[in-house]
N, C-alpha and C positions, 0 to 999 in steps of 0.2 A: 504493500500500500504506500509506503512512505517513499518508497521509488517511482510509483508513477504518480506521486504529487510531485514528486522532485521535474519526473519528464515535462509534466503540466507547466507547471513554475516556469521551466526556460520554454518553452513553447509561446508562453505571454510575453517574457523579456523580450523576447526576438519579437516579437507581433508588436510590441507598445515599445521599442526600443529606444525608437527618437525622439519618442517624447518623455521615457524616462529619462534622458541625457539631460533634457533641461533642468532636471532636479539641482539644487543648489549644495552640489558633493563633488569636489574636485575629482575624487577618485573613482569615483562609478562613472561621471561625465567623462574622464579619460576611456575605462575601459568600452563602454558602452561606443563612442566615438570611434573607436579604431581595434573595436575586434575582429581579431580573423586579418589583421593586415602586417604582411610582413615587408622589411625594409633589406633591401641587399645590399650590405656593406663593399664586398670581395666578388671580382668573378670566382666563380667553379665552375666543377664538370664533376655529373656523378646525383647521387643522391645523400641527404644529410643526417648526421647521427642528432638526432633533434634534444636538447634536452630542456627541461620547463624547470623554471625556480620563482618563487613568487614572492618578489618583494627580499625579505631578509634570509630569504633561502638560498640567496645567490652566493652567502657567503660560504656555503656549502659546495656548493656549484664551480663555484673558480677554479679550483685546483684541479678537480676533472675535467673543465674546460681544458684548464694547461695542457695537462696529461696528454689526452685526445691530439691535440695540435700537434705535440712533440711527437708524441708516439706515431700518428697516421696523418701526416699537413696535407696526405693528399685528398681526406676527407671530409668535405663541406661541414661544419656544423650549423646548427640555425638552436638560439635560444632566446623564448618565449617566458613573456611575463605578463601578469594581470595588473601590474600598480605602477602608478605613476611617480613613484619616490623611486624606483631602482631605475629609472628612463635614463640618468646621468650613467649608473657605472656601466649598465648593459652599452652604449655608445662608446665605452672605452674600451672592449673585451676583443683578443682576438680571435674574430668568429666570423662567420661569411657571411650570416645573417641576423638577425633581430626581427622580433614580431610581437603580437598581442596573444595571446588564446582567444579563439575562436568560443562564443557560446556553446553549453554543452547542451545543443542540440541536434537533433539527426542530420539536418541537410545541412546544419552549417558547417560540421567535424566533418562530414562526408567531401565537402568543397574544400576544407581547406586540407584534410588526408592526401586529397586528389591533386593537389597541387602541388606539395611539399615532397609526397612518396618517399616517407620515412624510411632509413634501413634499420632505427632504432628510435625506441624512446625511453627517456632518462628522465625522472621525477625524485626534486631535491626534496628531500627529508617529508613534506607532506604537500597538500594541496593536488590531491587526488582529483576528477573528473568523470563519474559514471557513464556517458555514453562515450566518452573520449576512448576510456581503455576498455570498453564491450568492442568496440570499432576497428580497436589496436589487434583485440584478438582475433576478430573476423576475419584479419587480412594476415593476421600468424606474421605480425609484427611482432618482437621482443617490446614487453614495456618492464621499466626495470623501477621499483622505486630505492634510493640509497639516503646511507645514513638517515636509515628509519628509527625516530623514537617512539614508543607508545608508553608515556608514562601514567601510574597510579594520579585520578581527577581529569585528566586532561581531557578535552572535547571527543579526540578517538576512542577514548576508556568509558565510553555513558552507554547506556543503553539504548538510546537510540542513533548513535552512530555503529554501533553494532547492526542494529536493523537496517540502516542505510546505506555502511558501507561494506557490506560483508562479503555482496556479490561483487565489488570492485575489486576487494583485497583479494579474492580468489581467483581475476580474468588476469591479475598482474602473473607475468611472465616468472618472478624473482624478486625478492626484497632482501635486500644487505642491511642487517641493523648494525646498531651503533653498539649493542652491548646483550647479552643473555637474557639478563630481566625486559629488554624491550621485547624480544622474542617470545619470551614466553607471554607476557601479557597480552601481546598482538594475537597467540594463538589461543589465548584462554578466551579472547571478545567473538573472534574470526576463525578459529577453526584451526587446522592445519593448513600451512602455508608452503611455500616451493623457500625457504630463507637460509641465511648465512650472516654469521657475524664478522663486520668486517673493521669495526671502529666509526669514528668521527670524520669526516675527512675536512673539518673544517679545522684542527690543528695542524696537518698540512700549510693550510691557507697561513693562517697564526706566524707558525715558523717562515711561511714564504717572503710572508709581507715583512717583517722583522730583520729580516736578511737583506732584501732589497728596497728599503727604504733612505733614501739617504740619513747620515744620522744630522741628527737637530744642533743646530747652531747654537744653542743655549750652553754655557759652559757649568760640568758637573758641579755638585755640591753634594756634600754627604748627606746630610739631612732634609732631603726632598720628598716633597708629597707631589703628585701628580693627584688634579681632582679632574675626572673625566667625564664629557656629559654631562654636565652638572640640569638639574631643574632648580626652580626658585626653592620648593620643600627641601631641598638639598642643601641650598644654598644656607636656609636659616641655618642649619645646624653646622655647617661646616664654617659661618661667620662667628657663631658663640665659640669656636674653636682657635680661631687665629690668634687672638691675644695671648690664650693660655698657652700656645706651641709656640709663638714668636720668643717668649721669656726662655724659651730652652733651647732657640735658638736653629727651630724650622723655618723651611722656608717653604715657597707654595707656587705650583705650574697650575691653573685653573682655569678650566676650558667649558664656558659656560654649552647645554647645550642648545641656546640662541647666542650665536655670537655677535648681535645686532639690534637694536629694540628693547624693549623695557626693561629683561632683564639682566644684560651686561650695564645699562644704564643706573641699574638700583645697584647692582655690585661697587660702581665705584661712586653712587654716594653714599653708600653705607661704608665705605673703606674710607673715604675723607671723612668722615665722622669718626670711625675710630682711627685717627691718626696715622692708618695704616702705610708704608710705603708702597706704591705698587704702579707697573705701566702697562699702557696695550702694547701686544706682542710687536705689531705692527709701526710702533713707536721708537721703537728698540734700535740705534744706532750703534754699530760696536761695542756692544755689550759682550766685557769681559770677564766681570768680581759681581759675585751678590753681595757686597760687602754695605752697600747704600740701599740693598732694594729689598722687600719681604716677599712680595707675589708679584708676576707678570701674567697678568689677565689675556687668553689668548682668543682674540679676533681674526683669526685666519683657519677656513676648513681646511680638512684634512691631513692635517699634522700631529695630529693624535696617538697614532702609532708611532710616530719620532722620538715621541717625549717621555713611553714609559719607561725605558731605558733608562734613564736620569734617575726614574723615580726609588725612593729606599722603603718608601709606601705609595701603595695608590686608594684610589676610592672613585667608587665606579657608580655614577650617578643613575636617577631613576630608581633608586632604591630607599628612599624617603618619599617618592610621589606614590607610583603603583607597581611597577615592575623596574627591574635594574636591568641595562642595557648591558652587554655580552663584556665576560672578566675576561676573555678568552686573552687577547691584545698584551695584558696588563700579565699575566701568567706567563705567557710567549715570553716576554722581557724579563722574567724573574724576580715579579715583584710580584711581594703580597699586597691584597687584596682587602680593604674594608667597605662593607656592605650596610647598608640601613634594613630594617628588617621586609622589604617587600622584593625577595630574593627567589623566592621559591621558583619563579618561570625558569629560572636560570638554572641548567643542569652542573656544570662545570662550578657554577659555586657552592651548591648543596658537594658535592663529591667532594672538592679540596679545602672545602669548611670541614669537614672530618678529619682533615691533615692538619686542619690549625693553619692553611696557607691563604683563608679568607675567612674573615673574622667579622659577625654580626654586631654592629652597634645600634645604637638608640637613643646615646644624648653625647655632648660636646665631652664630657668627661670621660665617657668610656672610648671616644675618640684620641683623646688624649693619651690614655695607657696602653692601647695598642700601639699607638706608633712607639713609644716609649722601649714595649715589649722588641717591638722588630727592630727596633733600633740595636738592639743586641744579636752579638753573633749572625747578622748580615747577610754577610758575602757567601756562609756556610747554606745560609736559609734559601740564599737566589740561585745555588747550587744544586740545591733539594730539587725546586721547583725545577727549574729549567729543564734538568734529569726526568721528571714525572712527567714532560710535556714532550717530552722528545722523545719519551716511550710509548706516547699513544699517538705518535704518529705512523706513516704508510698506509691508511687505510684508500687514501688514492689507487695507489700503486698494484694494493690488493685486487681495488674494484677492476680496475682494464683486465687483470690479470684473469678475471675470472668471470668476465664479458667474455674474453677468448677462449674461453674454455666452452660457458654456457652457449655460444653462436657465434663460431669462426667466423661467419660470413660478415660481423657488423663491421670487419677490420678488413674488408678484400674491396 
């Protein structure tokens, strides 16, 4: 039943489509606008190993992107998204194509299958499609999904994502989980499954990005906090902290996450208020010694992963508002990790919060005695980490490996 309301459902999107678009939603106005249209970066020849990542799944996605390229350049990829926030990095990726997803309705999977003539499809960690991969199997297409999680609460864990997606988990071709317990809970909702454990492969990404980033201009200091992503909820508690760290002689990398608008704007007048030293990143002319300065407020995207490097503590915002934005970055670099208590979406912080390498807080003082605490034995502790992050990598490397195993043909 709850599958042919689902068919019904996209049947009306597609029939009132245009004029759902006018609704006042950036992001359904995007998808709604340019589904089913793809954009051809690269000539090819040949048909494309297709993979779909939705939104923050792409971070998942890159490294097998890489992979792919290195391993077979002589094979087109084309990667598909539904949101208009990933439009930037998908325009950066080297891929032959970019596109939308196509509604998941019969003639319009049908048109755009007909077009594309997959030799494979790749689905990052969720954002499954029920007539997409019935369609995938009709035509004995491999659909693969990877680094699959299915945790305890999560919307795949309910019972009625059981009832809805049970017959999709079963048309899939193959699912690579991330770990045992997803595996099993995937087959306790869905039955038995065709799977493999293969890892994360977004520690891959972690390590890649980490390596190949230039390093940041900013010149080291022992006693650094990187604050990452910061929200406003963030912000209060991480301002009731600066006084009490500056007396001991921290200092502060803070990278609001608006780096423009009201709230870098309240930043520095709450920092001229308490007396604080502090400049925009962007202000920064030969900047040698922290020896004048307490924080440098950073206004410039994408330098985030430069700077946890530096850091001797991090703190990974969105976890004072409703959910905390990915440790993954901060872990990569060897840096523990402090968390406000709205942590739990986060896998990699729940797991290395049991190591003690990500530490739950919930007011400026117990902020205060974590850094305190890692301020001690160091360089042993970024060892720890670095070690435990580079042993859960390859799971990239696994996946090609056993694509070529599962269907020679997706590599000829």
């Amino acid at each position: 039943m709850s599958l042919s309301l689902y068919q019904f459902g996209m049947k009306i999107i597609k029939q009132f489509g245009f004029f759902i678009s006018w609704f006042p939603h950036p992001k359904l106005q995007y998808y709604l606008r340019h589904q089913g249209e793809i954009t051809r970066l690269k000539d090819f020849v040949g048909t494309p190993i297709w993979i779909h990542a939705s939104s923050g799944e792409l971070e998942y996605a890159k490294s097998v992107i890489r992979e792919i390229r290195r391993h077979s350049p002589q094979i087109p990829v084309l990667v598909t998204h539904t949101s208009l926030s990933s439009l930037p990095q998908l325009k950066k990726l080297d891929v032959h194509m970019i596109g939308v997803l196509p509604i998941d309705e019969k003639v319009s999977v049908e048109t755009f299958l007909n077009k594309i003539q997959p030799r494979a499809f790749l689905v990052s960690r969720t954002d499954l499609w029920p007539e997409l991969i019935l369609q995938l199997k009709q035509r004995k297409v491999p659909a693969i999904l990877f680094s699959a999680t299915f945790a305890t609460g999560s919307r795949k864990s309910s019972a009625l994502a059981s009832r809805f997606l049970k017959s999709t988990i079963q048309n899939l071709t193959q699912i690579y989980f991330v770990s045992r317990d997803d595996q099993l809970m995937c087959e306790k909702i869905y039955g038995p499954t065709q799977g493999k454990i293969l890892g994360d492969t977004r520690f891959d990404q972690a390590i890649f990005r980490l390596q190949n980033s230039p390093a940041s201009s900013l010149p080291n200091y022992e006693k650094l906090i990187v604050a990452g992503s910061t929200w406003p909820e963030d912000d209060q508690v991480l301002l009731q902290t600066v006084l009490q760290l500056k007396d001991k002689s921290w200092k502060w990398v803070w990278v609001p996450h608006e780096i423009s608008g009201p709230q870098i704007e309240n930043l520095k007048n709450r920092l001229h208020e308490m007396k604080v030293k502090f400049q925009l990143f962007t202000e920064i002319k030969n900047f040698k010694s922290w020896d004048d300065l307490d924080i440098i407020l950073i206004d410039e995207v994408g330098i985030l992963a430069t700077l946890y490097p530096l850091a001797r503590v991090s703190f990974v915002g969105g976890s004072f508002k409703k959910q905390v934005h990915s440790v993954m970055e901060a872990l990569a670099a060897g840096s523990p990790v402090l968390v406000g208590p709205f942590h739990h979406n986060n896998r990699e912080a729940l797991e290395f919060k049991t190591k003690s390498w990500v530490v739950e807080i919930s007011s400026s003082d117990e902020f205060v005695k974590a850094c305190q605490k890692f301020d001690l034995q160091a360089i042993e502790r970024s060892q720890e980490i670095l070690s435990e992050v580079k042993s859960r990598c390859g799971a990239t490397q696994s996946l090609i490996s056993h694509l070529k195993e599962l269907n020679p043909s997706i590599f000829k």
